[in-house]
C-alpha positions as CSV (number, residue, x, y, z in Angstrom):
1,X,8.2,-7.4,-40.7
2,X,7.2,-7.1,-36.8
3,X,4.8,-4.3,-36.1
4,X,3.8,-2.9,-32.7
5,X,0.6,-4.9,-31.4
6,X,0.2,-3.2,-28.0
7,X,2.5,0.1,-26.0
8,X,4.5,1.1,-25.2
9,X,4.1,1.6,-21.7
10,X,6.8,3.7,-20.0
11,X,6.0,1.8,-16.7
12,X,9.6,2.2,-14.6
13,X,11.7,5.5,-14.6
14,X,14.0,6.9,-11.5
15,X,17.0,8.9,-11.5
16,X,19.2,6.5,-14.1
17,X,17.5,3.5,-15.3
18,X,13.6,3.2,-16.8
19,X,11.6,0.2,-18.4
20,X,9.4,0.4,-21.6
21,X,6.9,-2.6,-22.2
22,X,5.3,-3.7,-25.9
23,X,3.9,-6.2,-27.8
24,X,5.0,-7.1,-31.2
25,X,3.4,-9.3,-33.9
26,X,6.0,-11.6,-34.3
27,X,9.4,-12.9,-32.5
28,X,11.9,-10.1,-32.8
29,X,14.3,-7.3,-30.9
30,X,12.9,-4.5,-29.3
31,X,15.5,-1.5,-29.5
32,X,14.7,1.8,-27.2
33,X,16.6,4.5,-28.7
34,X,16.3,8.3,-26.8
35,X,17.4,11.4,-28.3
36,X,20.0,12.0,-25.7
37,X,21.9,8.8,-26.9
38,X,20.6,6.0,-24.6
39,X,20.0,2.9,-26.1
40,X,18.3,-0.3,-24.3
41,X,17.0,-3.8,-26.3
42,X,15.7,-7.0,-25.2
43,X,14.1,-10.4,-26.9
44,X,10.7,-10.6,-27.2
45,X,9.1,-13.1,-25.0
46,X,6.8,-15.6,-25.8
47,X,3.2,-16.1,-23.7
48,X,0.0,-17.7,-25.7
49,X,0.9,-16.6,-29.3
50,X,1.7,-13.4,-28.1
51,X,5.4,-12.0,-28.1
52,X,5.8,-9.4,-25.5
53,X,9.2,-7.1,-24.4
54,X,10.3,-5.2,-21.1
55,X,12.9,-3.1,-22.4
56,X,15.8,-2.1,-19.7
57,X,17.4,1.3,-20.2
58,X,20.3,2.7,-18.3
59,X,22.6,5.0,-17.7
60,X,20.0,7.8,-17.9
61,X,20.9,11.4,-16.9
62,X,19.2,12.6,-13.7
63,X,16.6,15.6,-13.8
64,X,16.6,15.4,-17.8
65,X,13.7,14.7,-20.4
66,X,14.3,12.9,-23.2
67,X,12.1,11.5,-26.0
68,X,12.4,7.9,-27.5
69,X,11.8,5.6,-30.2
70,X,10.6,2.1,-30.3
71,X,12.2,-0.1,-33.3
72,X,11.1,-3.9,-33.5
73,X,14.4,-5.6,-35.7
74,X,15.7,-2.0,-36.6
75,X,12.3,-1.1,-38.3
76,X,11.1,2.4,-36.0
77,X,7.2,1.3,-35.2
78,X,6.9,4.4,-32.6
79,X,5.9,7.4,-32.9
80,X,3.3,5.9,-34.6
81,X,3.5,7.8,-39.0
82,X,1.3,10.9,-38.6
83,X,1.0,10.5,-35.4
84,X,-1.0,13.9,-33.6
85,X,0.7,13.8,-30.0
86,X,4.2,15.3,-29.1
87,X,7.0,13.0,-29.1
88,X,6.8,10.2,-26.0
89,X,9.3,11.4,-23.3
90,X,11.4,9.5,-20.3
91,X,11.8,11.9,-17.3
92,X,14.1,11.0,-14.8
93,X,14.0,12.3,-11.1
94,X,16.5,14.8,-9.8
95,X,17.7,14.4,-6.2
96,X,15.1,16.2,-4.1
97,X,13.0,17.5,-6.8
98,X,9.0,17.5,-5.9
99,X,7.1,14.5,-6.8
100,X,4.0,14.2,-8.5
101,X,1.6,11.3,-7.8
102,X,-2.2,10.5,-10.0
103,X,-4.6,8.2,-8.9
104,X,-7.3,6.3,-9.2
105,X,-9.1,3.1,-10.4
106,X,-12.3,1.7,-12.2
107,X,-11.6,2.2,-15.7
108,X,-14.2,1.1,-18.5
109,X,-12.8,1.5,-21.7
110,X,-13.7,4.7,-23.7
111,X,-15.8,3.8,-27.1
112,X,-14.7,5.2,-30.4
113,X,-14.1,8.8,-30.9
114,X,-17.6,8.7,-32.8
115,X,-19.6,6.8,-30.5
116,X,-21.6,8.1,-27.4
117,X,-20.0,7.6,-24.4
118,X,-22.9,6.5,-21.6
119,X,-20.6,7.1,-18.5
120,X,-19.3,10.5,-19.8
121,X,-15.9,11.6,-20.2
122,X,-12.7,9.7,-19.5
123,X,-10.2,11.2,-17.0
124,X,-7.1,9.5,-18.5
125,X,-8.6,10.5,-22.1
126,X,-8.5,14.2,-21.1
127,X,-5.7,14.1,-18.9
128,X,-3.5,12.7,-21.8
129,X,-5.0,15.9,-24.2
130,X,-3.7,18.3,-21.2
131,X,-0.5,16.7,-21.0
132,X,-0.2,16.8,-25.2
133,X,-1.6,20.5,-25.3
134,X,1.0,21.7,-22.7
135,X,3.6,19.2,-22.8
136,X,6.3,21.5,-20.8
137,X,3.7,22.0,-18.2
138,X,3.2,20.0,-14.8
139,X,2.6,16.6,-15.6
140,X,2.5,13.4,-13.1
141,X,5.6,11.9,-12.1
142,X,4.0,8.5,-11.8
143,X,0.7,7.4,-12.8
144,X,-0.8,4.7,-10.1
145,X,-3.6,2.5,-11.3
146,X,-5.3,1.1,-8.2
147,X,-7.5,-1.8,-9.9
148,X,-9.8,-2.4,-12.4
149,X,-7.9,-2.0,-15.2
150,X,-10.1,-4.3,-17.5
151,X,-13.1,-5.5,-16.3
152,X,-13.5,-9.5,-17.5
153,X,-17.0,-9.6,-15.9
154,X,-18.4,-6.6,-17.8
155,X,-17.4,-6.7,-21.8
156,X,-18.6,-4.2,-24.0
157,X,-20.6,-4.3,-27.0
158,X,-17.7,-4.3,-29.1
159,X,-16.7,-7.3,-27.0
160,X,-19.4,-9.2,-27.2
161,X,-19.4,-9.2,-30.4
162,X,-16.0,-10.0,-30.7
163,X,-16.1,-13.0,-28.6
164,X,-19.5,-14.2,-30.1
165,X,-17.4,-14.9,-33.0
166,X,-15.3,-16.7,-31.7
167,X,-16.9,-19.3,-29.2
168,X,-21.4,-19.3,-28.5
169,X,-22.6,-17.3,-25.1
170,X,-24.7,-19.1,-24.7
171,X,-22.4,-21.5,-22.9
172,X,-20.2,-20.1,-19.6
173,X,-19.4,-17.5,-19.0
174,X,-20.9,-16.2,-21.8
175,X,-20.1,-12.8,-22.5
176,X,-17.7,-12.7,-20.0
177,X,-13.7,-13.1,-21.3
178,X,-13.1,-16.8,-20.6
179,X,-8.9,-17.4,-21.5
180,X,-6.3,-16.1,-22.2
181,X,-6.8,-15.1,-25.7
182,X,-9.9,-12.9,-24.0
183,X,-7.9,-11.1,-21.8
184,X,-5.9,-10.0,-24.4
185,X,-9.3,-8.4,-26.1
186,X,-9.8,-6.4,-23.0
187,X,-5.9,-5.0,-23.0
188,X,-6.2,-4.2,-26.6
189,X,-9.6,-2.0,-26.0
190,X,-8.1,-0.3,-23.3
191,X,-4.4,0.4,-24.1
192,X,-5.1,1.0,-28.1
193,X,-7.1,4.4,-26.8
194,X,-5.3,6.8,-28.4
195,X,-4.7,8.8,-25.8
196,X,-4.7,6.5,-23.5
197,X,-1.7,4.9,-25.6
198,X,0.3,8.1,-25.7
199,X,-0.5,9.0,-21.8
200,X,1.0,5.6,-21.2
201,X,4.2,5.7,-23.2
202,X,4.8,9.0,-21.6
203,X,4.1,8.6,-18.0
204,X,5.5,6.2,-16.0
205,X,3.0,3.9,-14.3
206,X,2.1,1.6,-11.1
207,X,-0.2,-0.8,-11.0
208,X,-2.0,-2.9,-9.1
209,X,-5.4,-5.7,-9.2
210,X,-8.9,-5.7,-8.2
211,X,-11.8,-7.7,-8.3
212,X,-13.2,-6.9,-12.0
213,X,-9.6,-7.9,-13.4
214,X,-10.5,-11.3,-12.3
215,X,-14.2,-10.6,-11.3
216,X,-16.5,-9.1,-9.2
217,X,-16.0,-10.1,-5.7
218,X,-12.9,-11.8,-5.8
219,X,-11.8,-13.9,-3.1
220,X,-15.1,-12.7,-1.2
221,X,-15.3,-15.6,1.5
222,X,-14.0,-19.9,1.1
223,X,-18.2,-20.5,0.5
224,X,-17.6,-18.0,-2.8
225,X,-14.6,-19.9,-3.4
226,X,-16.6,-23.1,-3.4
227,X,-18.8,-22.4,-5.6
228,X,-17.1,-20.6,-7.7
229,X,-14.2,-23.9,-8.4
230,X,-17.9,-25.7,-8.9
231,X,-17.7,-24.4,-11.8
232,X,-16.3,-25.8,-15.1
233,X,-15.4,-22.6,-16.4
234,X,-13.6,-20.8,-13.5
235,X,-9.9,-22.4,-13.5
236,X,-9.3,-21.0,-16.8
237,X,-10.4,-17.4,-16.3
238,X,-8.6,-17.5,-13.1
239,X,-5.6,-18.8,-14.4
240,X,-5.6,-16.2,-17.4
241,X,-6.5,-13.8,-15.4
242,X,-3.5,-13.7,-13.2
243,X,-0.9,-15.2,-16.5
244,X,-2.2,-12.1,-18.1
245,X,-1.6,-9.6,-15.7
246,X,2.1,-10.7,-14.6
247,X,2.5,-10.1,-18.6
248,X,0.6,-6.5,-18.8
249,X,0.7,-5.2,-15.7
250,X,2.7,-7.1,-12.9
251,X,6.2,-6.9,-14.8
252,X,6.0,-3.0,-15.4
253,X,6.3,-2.4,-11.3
254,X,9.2,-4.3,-10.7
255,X,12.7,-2.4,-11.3
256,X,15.7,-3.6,-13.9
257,X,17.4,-4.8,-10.4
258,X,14.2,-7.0,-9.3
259,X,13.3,-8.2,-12.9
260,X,17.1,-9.2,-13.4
261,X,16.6,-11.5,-9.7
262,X,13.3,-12.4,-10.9
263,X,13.4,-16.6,-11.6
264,X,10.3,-16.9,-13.5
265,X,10.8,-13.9,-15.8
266,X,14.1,-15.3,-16.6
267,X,12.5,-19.0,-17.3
268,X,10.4,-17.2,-19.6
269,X,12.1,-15.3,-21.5
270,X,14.7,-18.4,-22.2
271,X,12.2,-20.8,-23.2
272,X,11.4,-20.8,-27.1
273,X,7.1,-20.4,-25.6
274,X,6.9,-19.4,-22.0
275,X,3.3,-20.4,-21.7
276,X,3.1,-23.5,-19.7
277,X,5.9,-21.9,-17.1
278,X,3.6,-19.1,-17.2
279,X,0.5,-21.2,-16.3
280,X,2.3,-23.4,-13.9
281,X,3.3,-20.4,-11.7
282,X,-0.7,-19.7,-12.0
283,X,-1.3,-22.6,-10.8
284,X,0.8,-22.1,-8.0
285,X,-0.7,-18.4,-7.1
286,X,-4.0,-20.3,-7.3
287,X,-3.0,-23.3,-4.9
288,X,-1.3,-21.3,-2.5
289,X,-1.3,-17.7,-2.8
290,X,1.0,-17.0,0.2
291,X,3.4,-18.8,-2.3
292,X,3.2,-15.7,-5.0
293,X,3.3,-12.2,-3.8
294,X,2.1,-9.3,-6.0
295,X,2.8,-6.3,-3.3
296,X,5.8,-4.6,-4.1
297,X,7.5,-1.2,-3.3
298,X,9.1,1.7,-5.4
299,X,10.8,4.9,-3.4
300,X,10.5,8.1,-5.5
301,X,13.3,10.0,-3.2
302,X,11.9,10.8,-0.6
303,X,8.3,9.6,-1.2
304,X,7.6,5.4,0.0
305,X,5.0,3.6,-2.1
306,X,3.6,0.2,-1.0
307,X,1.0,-1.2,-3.2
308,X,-1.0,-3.9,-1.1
309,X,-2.7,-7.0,-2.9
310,X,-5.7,-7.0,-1.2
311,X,-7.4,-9.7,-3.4
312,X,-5.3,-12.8,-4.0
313,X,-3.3,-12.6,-0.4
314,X,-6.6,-13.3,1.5
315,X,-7.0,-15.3,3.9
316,X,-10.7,-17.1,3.7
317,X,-11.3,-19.5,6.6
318,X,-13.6,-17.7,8.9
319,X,-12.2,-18.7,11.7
320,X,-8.9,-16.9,10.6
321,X,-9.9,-14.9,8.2
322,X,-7.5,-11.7,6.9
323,X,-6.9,-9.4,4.2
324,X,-3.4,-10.3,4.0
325,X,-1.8,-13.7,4.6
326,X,0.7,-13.7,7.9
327,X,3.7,-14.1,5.2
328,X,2.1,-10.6,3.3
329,X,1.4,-8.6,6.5
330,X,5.0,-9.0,7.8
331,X,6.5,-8.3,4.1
332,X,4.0,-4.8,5.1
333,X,4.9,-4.4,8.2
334,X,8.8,-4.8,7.4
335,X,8.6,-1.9,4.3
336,X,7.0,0.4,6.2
337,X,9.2,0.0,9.3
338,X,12.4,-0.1,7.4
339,X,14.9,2.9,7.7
340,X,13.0,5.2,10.0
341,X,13.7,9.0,8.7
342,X,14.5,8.0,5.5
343,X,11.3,8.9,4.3
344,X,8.9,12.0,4.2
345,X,5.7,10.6,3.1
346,X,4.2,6.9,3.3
347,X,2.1,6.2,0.5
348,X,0.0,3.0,1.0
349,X,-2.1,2.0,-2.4
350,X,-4.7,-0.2,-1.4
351,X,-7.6,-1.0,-3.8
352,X,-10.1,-1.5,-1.0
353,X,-10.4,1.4,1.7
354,X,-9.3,1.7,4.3
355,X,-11.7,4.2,6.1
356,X,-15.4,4.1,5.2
357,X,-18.6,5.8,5.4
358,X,-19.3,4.4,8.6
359,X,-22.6,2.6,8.0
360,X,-20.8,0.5,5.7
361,X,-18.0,-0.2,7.8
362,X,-19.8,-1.4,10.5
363,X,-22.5,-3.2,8.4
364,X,-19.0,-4.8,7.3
365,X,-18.0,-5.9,10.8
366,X,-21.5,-6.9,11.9
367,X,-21.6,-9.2,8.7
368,X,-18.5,-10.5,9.5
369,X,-19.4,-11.4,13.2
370,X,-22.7,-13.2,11.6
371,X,-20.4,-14.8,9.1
372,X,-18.3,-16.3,12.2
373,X,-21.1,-17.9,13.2
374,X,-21.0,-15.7,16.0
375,X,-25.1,-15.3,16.1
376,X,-26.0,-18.8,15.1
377,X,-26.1,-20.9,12.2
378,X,-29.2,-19.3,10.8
379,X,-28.1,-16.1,11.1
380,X,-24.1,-17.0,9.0
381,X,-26.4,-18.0,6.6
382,X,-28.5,-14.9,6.0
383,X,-24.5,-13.3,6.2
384,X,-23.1,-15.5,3.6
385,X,-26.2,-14.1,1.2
386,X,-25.7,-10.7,2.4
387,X,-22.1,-11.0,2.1
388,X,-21.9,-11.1,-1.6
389,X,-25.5,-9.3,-2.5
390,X,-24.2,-6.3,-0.7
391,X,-20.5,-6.5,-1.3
392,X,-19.0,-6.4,2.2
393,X,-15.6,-7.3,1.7
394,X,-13.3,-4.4,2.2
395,X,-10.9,-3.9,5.2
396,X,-13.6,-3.8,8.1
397,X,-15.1,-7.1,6.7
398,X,-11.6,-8.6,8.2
399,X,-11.7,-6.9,11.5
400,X,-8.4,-8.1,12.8
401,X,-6.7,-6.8,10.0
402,X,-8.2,-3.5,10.1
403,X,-7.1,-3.3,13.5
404,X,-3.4,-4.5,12.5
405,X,-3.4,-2.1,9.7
406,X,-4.2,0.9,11.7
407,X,-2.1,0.2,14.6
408,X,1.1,-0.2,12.0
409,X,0.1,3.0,11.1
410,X,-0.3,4.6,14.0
411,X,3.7,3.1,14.8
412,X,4.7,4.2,11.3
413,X,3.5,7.4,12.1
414,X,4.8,8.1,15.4
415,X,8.1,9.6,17.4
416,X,11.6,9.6,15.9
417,X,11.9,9.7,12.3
418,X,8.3,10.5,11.6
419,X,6.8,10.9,8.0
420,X,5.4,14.0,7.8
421,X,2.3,12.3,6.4
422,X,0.5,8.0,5.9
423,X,-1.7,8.7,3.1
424,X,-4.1,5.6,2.1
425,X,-4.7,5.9,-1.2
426,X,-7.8,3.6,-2.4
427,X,-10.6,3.2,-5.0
428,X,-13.3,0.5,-6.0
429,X,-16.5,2.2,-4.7
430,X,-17.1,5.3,-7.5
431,X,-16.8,8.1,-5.6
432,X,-14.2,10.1,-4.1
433,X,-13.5,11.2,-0.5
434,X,-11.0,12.2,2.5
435,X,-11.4,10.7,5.6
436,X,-9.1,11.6,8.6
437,X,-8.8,9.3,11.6
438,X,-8.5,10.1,15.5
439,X,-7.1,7.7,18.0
440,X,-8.0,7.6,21.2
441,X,-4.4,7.2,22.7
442,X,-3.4,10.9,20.9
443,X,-2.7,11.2,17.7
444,X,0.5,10.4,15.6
445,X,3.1,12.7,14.2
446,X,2.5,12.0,10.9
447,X,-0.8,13.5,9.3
448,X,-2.9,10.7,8.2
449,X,-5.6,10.2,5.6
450,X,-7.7,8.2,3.9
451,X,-8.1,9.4,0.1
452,X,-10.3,7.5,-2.1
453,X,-10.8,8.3,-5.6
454,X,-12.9,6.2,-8.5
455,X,-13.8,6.0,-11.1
456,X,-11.7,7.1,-13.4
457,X,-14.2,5.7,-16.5
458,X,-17.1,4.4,-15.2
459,X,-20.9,4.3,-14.8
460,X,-22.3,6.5,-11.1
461,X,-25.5,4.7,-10.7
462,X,-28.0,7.3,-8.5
463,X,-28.1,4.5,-6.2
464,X,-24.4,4.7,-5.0
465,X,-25.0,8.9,-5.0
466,X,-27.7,8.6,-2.7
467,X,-26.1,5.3,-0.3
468,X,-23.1,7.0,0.3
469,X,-24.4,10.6,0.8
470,X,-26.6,8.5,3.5
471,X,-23.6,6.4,4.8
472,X,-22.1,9.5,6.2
473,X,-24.8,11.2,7.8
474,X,-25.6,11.0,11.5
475,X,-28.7,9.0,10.9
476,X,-26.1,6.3,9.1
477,X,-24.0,6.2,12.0
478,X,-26.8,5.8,14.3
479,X,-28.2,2.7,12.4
480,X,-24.4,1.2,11.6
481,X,-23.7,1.9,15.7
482,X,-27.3,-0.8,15.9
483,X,-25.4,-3.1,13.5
484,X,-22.6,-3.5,15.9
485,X,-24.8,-3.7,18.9
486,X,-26.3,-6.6,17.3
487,X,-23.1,-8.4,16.1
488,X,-21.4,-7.7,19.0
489,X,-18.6,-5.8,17.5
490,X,-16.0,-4.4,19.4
491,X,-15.3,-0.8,18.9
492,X,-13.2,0.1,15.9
493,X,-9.4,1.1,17.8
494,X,-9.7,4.9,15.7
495,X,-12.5,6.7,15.1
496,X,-13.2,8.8,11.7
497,X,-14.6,11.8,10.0
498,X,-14.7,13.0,6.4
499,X,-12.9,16.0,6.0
500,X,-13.8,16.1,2.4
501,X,-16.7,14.7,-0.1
502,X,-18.6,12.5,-0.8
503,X,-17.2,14.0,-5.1
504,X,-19.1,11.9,-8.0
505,X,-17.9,12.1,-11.5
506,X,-15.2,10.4,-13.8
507,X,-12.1,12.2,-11.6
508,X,-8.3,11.8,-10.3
509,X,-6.8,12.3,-7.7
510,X,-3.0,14.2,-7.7
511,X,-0.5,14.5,-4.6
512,X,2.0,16.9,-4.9
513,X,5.0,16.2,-2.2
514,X,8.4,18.7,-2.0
515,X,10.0,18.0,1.3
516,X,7.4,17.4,3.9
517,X,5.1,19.4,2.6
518,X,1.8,17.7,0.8
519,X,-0.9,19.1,-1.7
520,X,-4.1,17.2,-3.1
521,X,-5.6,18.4,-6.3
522,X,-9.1,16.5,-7.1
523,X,-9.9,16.6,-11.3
524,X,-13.3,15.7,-12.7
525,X,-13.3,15.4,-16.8
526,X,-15.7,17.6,-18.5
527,X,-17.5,17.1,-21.4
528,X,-15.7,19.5,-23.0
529,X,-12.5,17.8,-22.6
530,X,-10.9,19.5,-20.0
531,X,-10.2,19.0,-16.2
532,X,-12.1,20.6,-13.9
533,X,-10.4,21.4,-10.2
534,X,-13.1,20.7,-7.9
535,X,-10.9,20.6,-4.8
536,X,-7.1,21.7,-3.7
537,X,-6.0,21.7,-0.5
538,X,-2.7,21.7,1.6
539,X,-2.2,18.5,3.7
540,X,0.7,19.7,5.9
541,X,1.5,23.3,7.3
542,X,4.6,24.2,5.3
């Protein structure tokens, strides 16, 4: 008899139609049944031993809740027997209704129930008991997970362990996941959470890479590249790394009308074992990533959401170097331009920041002028080391995009047809902020901000407290301003101030958006399991 592995994951729901992912043990059907009637099935798919379904439903009633069932060849495997939380529930979207958007990124797996947690309490964790406590109270419309999901590079004990059993660390990459099988480890610790699960098969969900899903730094610079394809262990975890997350993650944004066009979902799901297509599209994504494109939109009314890969779509030759391949930028450029008026709010979900402390960001660009070779050899040298000691690889480590991302914005955001707000929404460096940008040409219609938010589950080492409390000061901005002297950095095209932060803790992020009208709620977990409000503010003047 099949049993449920792994989900489900409510990942797409709209008006009509919704998608719920799971993994079964064994080959069979995977039958969504909701209280109201709806019924959706599809064939489990085969990747590495591992038999995996994206269910399609349809014909969903607008503006109604409904709860569901999972059955695997008729057998009901969900709500799991016993089972403490309220019944998993689709919601679909009325025509104008408000929309609800969480955030935020970094996510270590929680231990055990009965095991001390070193990092503190888990955001998701106690989100998912508010949710369950209160289930007819607000709850996000869409949950969007901005990298970091699993962290391949940093395995916990329970890992270790795991994976000492199976191969010797002492050999690379030791106690780092190495292949597929690995991967799947790190999925299963995160997504078996219990509350975690329920959260998940409750609240729709966005997703999108970073560095730890792959590894830390990813795509740094073509030197890191080298060295790292030196290696006789890197192909693999590359190549499992990004197999594995079309399967967990990738899939789950796309829509029933984009999965249906979709060739290489359909190649897999027709072939007896869809590994080696799998891997050969890998291959491909690792050859030539302009080839493969992970960005992808999703409208929520009247409410735009572009998620940007900002790891795989680099470009790496320092003499050309960009966050986004030419072919990425104009897919960008296009989404955001498309249909002027026929959105309220511009939602940009970017890993990496946009806006930074300002020491940072122009320690970024004066790195990447010494990088360039711009100072000497000597001196791209000494910025190659510094490069990937210091992690300077966000946007203002690729000037040119910088500059081509904030003068889109600055277009988006302007005249006819305005947004009412271009809202940046970022993680990666473990704390929280709002940064709001001023152009020297007057500024745009649209409100604009940067809002950062991490970690959702994750360690706050003093040292980042202390750097970025310094990287916003006065004093910071003096020495960065030295930095650029010495690089010979032109001026950034906007200038920036935080409006709110720097917040540390394990916290998200929530937007509320009716009409063109905006609110942001910041949440920290408490140790008592609750969420603490430790900012709310309106964005827009209603």
């Amino acid at each position: 008899m099949a049993e449920l592995r792994l989900g489900p994951l409510l990942r797409y729901a709209d008006g009509s139609t919704a998608t719920v992912w799971v993994e079964a043990s064994r080959p069979s059907t995977a039958e969504v049944r909701c209280a109201d009637g709806t019924r959706g099935e599809a064939r489990t798919f085969q990747v590495a031993g591992h038999h995996y379904a994206l269910v399609p439903l349809a014909g969903l009633t607008p503006g109604t809740e409904t709860a569901y069932e999972v059955h695997l060849d008729g057998t009901r495997v969900w709500p799991l027997p016993d089972s403490r939380f309220p019944p998993s529930v689709i919601r679909t979207r009325a025509d104008g209704a408000e929309v609800r958007v969480t955030f935020g990124s970094c996510r270590w797996a929680a231990p055990a129930a009965d095991e001390h947690d070193p990092v503190g309490p888990d955001a998701l964790d106690t989100l998912a008991a508010r949710i369950a406590a209160h289930p007819q109270a607000e709850r996000p419309d869409v949950l969007l997970l901005l990298g970091d999901q699993v962290y391949a590079d940093e395995t916990s004990e329970a890992t270790r362990r795991w994976l000492a059993a199976r191969r010797d660390l002492s050999d690379p990459p030791g106690n780092e996941v190495a292949d597929y099988e690995e991967y799947t480890r790190l999925y299963y610790e995160s997504w078996l959470d219990p509350e975690v699960r329920w959260l998940l098969s409750t609240v729709p969900s966005c997703m999108i890479f970073d560095d730890h899903d792959v590894i830390d730094d990813w795509n740094t610079s073509a030197a890191w590249l080298a060295d790292m394809r030196a290696t006789p262990w890197w192909r693999e975890r590359l190549l499992s790394g990004l197999m594995s997350y079309w399967v967990h993650q990738h899939l789950g944004n796309l829509s029933p009308d984009e999965l249906a066009a979709d060739p290489l979902y359909a190649a897999v799901r027709q072939l007896p074992d869809g590994t080696n297509e799998l891997r050969a599209f890998a291959c491909k994504a690792d050859a030539d990533p302009a080839a493969v494109r992970w960005s992808y939109r999703r409208d929520f009314g009247r409410v735009r959401l572009l998620m940007v890969d900002t790891r795989a779509a680099r470009v790496l030759d320092e003499e050309h170097r960009a966050m986004l391949d030419p072919g990425e930028a104009e897919w960008l450029r296009a989404q955001a331009l498309e249909g002027p008026g026929s959105y309220d709010h511009l939602l940009v979900g970017t890993s990496l920041p946009w806006l930074l402390p300002h020491l940072v960001h122009d320690a970024e660009s004066w790195n990447a002028a010494l990088c360039r070779g711009d100072r000497g050899a000597r001196w791209a040298r000494f910025g190659e080391d510094l490069r990937r000691r210091a992690d300077l690889e966000h946007w203002a480590a690729f000037p040119a995009s910088f500059t081509a991302l904030t003068e889109l914005i600055a277009e988006v955001g302007s005249g006819d047809g305005a947004p009412a707000t271009v809202l940046v929404l970022s993680g990666d460096v473990h704390h929280a902020y709002v940064a709001e940008p001023t152009w020297p040409s007057g500024a745009p219609d649209a409100r604009v901000l940067q809002l950062t938010c991490s970690p959702v589950h994750n360690s706050i080492p003093l040292s980042i407290r202390l750097g970025f409390r310094f990287g916003w000061s006065a004093a910071a901005r003096a020495l960065g301003r030295r930095f650029a002297r010495h690089g010979r950095c032109a001026a950034p095209p906007v200038k920036w101030r935080k409006t709110g932060g720097p917040w540390f803790g394990n916290q998200l992020m929530t937007l509320t958006l009716r009409g063109r009208s905006a609110r942001l709620r910041l949440e920290q977990a408490q140790a008592n399991g609750s969420l603490k409000t430790v900012e709310e503010s309106a964005l827009t003047t209603p």
